[in-house]
C-alpha positions in Angstrom: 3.0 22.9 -39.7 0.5 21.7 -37.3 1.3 21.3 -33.8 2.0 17.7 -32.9 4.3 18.3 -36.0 6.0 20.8 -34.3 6.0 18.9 -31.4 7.7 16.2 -32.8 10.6 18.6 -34.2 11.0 19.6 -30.4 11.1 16.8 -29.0 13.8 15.8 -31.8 15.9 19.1 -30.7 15.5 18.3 -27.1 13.2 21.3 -26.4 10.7 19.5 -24.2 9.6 22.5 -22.1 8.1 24.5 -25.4 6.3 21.4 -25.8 4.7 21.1 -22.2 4.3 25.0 -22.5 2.5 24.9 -25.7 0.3 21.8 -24.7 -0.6 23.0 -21.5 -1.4 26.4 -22.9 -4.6 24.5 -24.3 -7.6 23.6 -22.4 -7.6 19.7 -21.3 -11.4 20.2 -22.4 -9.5 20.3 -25.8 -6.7 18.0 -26.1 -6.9 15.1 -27.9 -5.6 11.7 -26.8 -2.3 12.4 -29.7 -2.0 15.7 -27.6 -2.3 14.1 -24.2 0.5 11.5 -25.1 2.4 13.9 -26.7 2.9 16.1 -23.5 2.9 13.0 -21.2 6.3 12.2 -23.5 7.6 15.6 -22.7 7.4 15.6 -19.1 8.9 12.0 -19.0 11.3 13.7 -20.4 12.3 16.3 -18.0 11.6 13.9 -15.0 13.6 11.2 -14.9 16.7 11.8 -12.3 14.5 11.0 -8.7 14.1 14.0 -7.0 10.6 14.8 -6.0 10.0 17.6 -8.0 10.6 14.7 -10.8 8.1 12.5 -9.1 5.8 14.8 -9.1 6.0 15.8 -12.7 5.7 11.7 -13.6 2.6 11.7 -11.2 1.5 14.2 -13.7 2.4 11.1 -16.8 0.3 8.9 -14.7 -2.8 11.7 -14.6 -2.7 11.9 -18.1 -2.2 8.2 -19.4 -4.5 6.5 -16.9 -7.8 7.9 -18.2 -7.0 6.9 -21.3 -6.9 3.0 -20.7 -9.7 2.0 -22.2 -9.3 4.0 -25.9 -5.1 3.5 -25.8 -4.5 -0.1 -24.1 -3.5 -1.7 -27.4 -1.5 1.8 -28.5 2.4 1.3 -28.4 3.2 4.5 -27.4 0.3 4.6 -24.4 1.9 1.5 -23.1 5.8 2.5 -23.5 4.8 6.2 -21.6 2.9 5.3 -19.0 5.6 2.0 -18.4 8.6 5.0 -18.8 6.8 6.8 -15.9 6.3 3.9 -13.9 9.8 3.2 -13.9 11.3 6.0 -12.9 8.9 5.9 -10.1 10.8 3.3 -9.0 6.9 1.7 -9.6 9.1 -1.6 -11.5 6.1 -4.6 -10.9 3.6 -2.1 -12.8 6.4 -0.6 -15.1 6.8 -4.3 -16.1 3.5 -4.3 -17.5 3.6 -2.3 -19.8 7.2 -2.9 -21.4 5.8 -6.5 -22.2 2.8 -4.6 -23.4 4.7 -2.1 -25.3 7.3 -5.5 -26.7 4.3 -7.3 -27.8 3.1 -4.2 -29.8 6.0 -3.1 -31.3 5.7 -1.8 -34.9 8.1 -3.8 -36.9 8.0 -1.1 -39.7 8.7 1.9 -37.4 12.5 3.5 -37.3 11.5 6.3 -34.9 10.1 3.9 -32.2 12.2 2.7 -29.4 14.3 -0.1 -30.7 13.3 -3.4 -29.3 16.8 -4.0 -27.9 15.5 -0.8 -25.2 12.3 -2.5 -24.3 13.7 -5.6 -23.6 16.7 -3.7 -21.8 14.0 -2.0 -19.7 11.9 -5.3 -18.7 15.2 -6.7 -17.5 16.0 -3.5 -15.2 12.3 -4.3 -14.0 12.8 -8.0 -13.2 15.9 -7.3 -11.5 14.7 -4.5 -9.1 11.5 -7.0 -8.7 14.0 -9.7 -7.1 16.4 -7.1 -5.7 14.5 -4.0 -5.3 16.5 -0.9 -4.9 15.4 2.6 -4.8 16.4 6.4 -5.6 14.8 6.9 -2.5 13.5 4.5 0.4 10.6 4.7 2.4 12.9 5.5 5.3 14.3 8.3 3.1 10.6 9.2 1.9 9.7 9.5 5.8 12.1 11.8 6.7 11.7 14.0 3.6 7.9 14.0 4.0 8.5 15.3 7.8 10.5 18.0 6.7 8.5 19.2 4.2 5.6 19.1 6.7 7.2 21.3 9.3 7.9 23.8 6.3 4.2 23.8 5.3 2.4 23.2 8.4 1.8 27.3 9.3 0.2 27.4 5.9 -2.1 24.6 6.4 -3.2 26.1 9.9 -3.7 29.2 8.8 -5.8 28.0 5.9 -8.2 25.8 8.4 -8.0 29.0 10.6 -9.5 30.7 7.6 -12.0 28.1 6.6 -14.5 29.2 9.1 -17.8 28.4 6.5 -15.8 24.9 5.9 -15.9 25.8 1.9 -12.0 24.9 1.3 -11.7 21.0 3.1 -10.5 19.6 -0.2 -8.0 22.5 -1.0 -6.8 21.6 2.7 -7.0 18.1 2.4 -4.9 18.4 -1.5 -2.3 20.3 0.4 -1.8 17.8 2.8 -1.7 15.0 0.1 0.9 16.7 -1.9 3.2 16.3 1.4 2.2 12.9 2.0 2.8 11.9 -1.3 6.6 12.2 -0.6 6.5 8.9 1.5 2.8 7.2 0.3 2.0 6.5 -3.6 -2.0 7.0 -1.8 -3.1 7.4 1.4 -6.5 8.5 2.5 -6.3 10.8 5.6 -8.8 13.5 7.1 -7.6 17.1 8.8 -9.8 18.8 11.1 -9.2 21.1 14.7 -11.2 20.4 17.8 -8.6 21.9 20.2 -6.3 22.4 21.4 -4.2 21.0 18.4 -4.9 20.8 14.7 -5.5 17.0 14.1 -4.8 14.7 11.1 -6.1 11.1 10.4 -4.8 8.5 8.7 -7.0 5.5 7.7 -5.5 2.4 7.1 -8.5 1.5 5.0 -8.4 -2.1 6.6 -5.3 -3.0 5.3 -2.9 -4.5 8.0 -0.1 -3.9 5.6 -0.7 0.1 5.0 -1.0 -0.2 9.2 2.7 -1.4 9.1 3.4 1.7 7.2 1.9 4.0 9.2 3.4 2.6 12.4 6.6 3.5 11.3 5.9 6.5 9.8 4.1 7.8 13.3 7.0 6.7 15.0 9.2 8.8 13.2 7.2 11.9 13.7 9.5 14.9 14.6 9.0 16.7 17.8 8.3 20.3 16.1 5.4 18.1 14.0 3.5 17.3 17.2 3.6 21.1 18.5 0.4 22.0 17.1 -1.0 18.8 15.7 -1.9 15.3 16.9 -1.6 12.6 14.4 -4.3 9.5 14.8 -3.8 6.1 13.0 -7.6 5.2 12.5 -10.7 7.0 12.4 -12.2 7.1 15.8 -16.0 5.6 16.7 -18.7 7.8 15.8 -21.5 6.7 17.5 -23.8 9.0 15.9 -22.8 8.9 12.6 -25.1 8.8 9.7 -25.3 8.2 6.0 -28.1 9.4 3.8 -29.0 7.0 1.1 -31.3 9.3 -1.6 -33.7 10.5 0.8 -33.4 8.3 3.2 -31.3 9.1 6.6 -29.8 6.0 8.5 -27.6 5.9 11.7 -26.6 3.1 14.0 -30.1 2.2 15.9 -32.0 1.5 12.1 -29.3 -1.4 11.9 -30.3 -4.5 13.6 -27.0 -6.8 14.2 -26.5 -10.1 15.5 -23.1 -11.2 16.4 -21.4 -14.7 16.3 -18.1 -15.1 18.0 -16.1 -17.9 15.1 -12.8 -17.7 17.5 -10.9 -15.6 19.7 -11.2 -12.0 18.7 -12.9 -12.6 15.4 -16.8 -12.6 14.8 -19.0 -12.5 11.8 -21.6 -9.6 12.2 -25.0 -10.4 10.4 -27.0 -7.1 9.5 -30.7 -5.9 8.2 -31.1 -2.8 7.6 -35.0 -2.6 6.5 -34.7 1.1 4.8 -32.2 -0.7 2.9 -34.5 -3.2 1.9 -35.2 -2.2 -2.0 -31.5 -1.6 -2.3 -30.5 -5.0 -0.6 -32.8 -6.4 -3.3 -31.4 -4.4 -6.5 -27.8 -3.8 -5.5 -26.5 -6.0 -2.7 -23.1 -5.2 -3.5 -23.7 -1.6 -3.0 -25.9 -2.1 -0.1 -23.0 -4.3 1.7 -20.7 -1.2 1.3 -22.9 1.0 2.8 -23.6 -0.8 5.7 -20.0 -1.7 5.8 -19.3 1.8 5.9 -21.7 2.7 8.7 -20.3 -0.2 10.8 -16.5 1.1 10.2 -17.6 4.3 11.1 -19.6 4.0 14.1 -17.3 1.4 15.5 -14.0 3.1 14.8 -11.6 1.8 12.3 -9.2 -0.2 14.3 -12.0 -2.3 16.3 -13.8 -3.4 12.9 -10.5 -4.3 11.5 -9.5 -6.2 14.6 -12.7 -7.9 15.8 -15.3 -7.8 12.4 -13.7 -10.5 10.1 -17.0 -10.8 8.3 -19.7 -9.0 7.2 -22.9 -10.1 5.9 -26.0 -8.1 5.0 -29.6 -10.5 5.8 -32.5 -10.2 3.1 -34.5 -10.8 6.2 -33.7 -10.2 9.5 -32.7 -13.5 11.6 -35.6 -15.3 14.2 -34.1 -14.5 17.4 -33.4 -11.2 19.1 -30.9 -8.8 17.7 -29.0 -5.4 19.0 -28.7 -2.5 17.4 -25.4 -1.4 15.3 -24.9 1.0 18.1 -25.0 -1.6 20.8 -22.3 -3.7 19.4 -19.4 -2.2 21.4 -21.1 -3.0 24.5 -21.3 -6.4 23.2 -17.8 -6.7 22.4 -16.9 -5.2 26.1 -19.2 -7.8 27.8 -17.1 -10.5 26.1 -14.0 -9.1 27.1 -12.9 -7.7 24.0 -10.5 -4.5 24.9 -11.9 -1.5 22.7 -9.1 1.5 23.8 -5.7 0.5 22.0 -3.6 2.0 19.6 -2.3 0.6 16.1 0.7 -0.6 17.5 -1.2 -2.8 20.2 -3.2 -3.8 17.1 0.0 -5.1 15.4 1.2 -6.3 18.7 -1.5 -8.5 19.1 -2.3 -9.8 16.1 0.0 -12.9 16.1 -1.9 -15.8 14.3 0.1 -19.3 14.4 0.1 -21.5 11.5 1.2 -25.0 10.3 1.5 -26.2 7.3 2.2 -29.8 5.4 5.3 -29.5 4.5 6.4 -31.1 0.3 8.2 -34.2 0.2 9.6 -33.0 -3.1 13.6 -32.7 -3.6 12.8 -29.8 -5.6 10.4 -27.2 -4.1 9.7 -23.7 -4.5 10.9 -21.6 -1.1 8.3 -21.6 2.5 6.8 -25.0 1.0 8.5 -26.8 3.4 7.2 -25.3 6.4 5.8 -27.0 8.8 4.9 -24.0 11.4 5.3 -20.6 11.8 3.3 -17.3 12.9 2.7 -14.0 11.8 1.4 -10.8 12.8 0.8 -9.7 9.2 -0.6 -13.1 8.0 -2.9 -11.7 4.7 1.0 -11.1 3.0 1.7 -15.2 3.8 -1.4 -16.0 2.2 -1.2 -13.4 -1.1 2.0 -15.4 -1.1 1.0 -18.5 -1.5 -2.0 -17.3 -3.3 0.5 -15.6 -6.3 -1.2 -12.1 -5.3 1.0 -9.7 -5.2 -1.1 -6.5 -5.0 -0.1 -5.8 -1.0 3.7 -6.1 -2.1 3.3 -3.7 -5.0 1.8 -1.3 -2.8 4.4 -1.1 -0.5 7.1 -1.5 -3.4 5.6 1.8 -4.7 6.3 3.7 -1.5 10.1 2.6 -1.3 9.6 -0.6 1.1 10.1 -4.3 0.9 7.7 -7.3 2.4 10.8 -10.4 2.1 11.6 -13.1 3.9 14.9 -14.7 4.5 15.5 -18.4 4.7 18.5 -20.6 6.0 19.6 -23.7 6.0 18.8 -25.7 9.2 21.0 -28.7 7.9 23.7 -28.1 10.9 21.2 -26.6 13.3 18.9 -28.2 16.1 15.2 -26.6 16.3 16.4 -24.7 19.6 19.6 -23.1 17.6 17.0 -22.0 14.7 14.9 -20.3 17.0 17.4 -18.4 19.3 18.9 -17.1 16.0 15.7 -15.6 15.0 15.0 -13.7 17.9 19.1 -13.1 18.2 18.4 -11.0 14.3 15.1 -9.8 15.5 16.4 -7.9 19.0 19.5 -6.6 16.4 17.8 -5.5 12.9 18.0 -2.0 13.9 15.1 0.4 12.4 15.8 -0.7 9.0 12.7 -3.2 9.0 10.1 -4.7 11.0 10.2 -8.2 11.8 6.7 -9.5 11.3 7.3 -13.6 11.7 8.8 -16.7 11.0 8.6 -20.4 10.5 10.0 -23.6 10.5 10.5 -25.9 7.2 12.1 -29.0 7.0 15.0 -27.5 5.1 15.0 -24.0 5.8 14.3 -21.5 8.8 12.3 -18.0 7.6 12.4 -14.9 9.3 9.8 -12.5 8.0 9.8 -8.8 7.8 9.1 -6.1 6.0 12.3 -3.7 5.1 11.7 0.2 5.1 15.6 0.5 3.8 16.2 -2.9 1.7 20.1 -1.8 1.2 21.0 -1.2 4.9 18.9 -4.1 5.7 20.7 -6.7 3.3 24.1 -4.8 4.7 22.9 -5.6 8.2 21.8 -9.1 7.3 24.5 -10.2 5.1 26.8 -9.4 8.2 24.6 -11.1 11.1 24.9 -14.3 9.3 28.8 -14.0 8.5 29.0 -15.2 12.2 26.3 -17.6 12.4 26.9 -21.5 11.6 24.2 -21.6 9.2 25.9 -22.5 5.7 23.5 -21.1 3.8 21.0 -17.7 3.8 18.4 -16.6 0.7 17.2 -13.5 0.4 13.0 -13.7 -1.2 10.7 -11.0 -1.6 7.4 -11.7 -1.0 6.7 -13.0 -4.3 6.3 -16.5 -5.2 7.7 -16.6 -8.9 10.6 -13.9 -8.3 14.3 -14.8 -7.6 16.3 -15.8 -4.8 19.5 -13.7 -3.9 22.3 -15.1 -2.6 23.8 -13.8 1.1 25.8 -16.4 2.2 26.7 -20.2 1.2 25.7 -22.0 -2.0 22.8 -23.7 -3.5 
């Protein structure tokens, strides 16, 4: 008997560890895809009931099945494994996927496959936790479970960079630390390092304003042990001398000519030539944009091109009149009055952008196209709305937390009523979510947030508007085509 035969026998008996044990035991030089699917099915298996020992092992699932997109993304079983995973990742918009791709390539003729009845059972479960997400474990929970399991490992860690004098074992360092984060963030790119007195860790938000939101609140819930020995920074600072070597060429800040034009407040477009980057601005723009996007980031500090630099365009040719110099820029932005010394929750603070809208005329319209104005200080998710993208709200839904908005009738309300309600369930939503807007429709009122425990949220919001004379409350997650739910009143 050969051994995916046996395999097969084991899995039928319910002995799922012999088969990790005996596919593991081979080289992954070695393994076949058949192999690799085989063992991904076994630790599905043994990882389905939440914990984060589970998750970790479905990680694993996701290791294995990913590479193999290309050779296996019209295989049933590929699709149905990697979905299975998903799912009990609590991972339900990418789950989704692939139970409609595993449905639509379901062998008719096959008795041992998954009956069609589970698939379609499964995509349900996925559709419903898309509308009304609810999770073994919120990013709240995630948080606090992450910070725990960083004060057990953080000796270790410091001991290791303690050790690392010739700076050989960074990405050991930097794996152990992921592992930990990995409790709260599906990815998150951070850097570790020790200039004294304290060890210190980065997190990059990777221009993202969403992943920012994130962070925010998991900074602010930072145990006091945790900040002992270690100072935690949201953004990699300015490097003013930092420099990137292209082949064999070296380029820093002052080989970077820049002219800068101010669009609005606190948003320019910064125009670039980089002239020993001129073959590879000819040949490979795209790659020559991220390197000089990269540079920029870098030498002006994370937060500052994520504030100020809304666009970035790399010249052929350098412009007529004068420029500066990369490295000059920050002066620049100081002479204008720009502030360059504030943290990411003065970035979040001050990123309010108001709005307005025409509002339908239609009887029947799809929820927030009736607004007429509103603001934000997280306006990319209002536009991924409106735009059907929902990649932002996956990526929070995969690390336990909810962008939503709710709407309410204003039918028995006067504009003044609407907006002393919002800010009445703003200064009361307790830490269970962050407010991050709201508008004004024709029919409804929105407050906008994004919820970091979705059930004690709902609990909290569902009993805030028992008492309020609104007649009718909707609960939406940021996704255009998903489901209302129902907290008070009826449509």
């Amino acid at each position: 008997m050969d051994l995916l035969a046996q395999c097969q026998k084991w899995h039928e008996q319910g002995e799922f560890l012999k088969i990790i044990e005996s596919l593991e035991a081979i080289e992954s030089t070695d393994r076949n895809s058949a192999m690799i699917c085989e063992l991904a099915r076994a630790y599905n298996n043994v990882a389905n009931q939440g914990s984060y020992e589970d998750r970790a092992t479905l990680y694993k699932v996701l290791d294995l099945l990913l590479p193999l997109e290309y050779e296996l993304n019209q295989d049933y079983n590929w699709n149905f494994r990697l979905a299975y995973a998903y799912f009990y990742l609590d991972q339900e918009p990418l789950a989704l996927k692939y139970f409609k791709q595993a449905l639509e390539l379901h062998p008719e003729d096959n008795a041992l496959i998954n009956p069609k009845s589970d698939l379609e059972e499964f995509i349900e479960h996925c559709e419903q936790a898309i509308a009304l997400p609810s999770f073994s474990s919120c990013f709240a929970e995630r948080t606090k479970d992450t910070w725990q399991e960083f004060l057990k490992q953080e000796s270790i860690i410091r001991q290791a960079l303690i050790e690392d004098e010739a700076h050989q074992n960074g990405a050991t360092i930097i794996a152990m630390l992921g592992e930990i984060f990995k409790r709260t963030f599906a990815d998150l790119a951070l850097e570790v390092g020790y200039h004294g007195p304290k060890y210190e860790i980065t997190f990059s938000p990777e221009g993202d304003v969403v992943r920012l939101f994130e962070l925010v609140y998991f900074m602010n819930h930072a145990p006091k042990q945790a900040l002992e020995n270690w100072s935690f920074t949201i953004g990699r600072s300015g490097k003013g001398n930092f420099a990137l070597k292209v082949n064999d060429i070296e380029i820093d800040g002052s080989d970077v000519q820049v002219w800068l034009k101010q669009e609005k407040e606190n948003s320019y477009t910064l125009s670039c030539y980089c002239s020993k980057l001129s073959d590879l601005i000819a040949h490979d723009k795209n790659k020559a944009t991220w390197l000089l996007f990269l540079l920029t980031d870098t030498n002006l500090g994370e937060l500052i091109n994520m504030r100020y630099i809304d666009n970035l365009d790399v010249l052929d040719e350098p412009l007529a009149e004068p420029g500066i110099t990369l490295k000059g820029v920050l002066d620049k932005l100081k002479e204008d009055g720009c502030s360059i010394d504030f943290s990411a929750q003065d970035f979040l603070d001050h990123n309010y952008i108001g709005y307005k809208m025409n509002p339908t005329q239609e009887e029947s319209f799809p929820l927030r196209a009736d607004i007429i104005a509103g603001g934000s200080n997280c306006i990319g998710l209002l536009s991924d709305y409106f735009a059907l993208d929902e990649s932002s709200v996956n990526r929070l839904h995969a690390d336990g937390a909810v962008a939503g908005f709710l709407a309410f009738d204003l039918s028995n309300m006067t504009s003044d009523e609407a907006f002393d309600l919002r800010d009445a369930f703003d200064e009361d939503k307790q830490e269970f979510a962050t407010i991050i807007g709201g508008a004004t429709g024709t029919h409804y009122g929105y407050i906008d947030f994004i919820a970091w425990d979705i059930e004690q949220f709902l609990q909290h919001a569902h009993q805030f508007f028992a008492k309020q004379k609104t007649q009718l409350v909707l609960f939406h997650t940021m996704r255009m085509n998903s489901s209302s739910i129902m907290l008070k009143g009826e449509r």
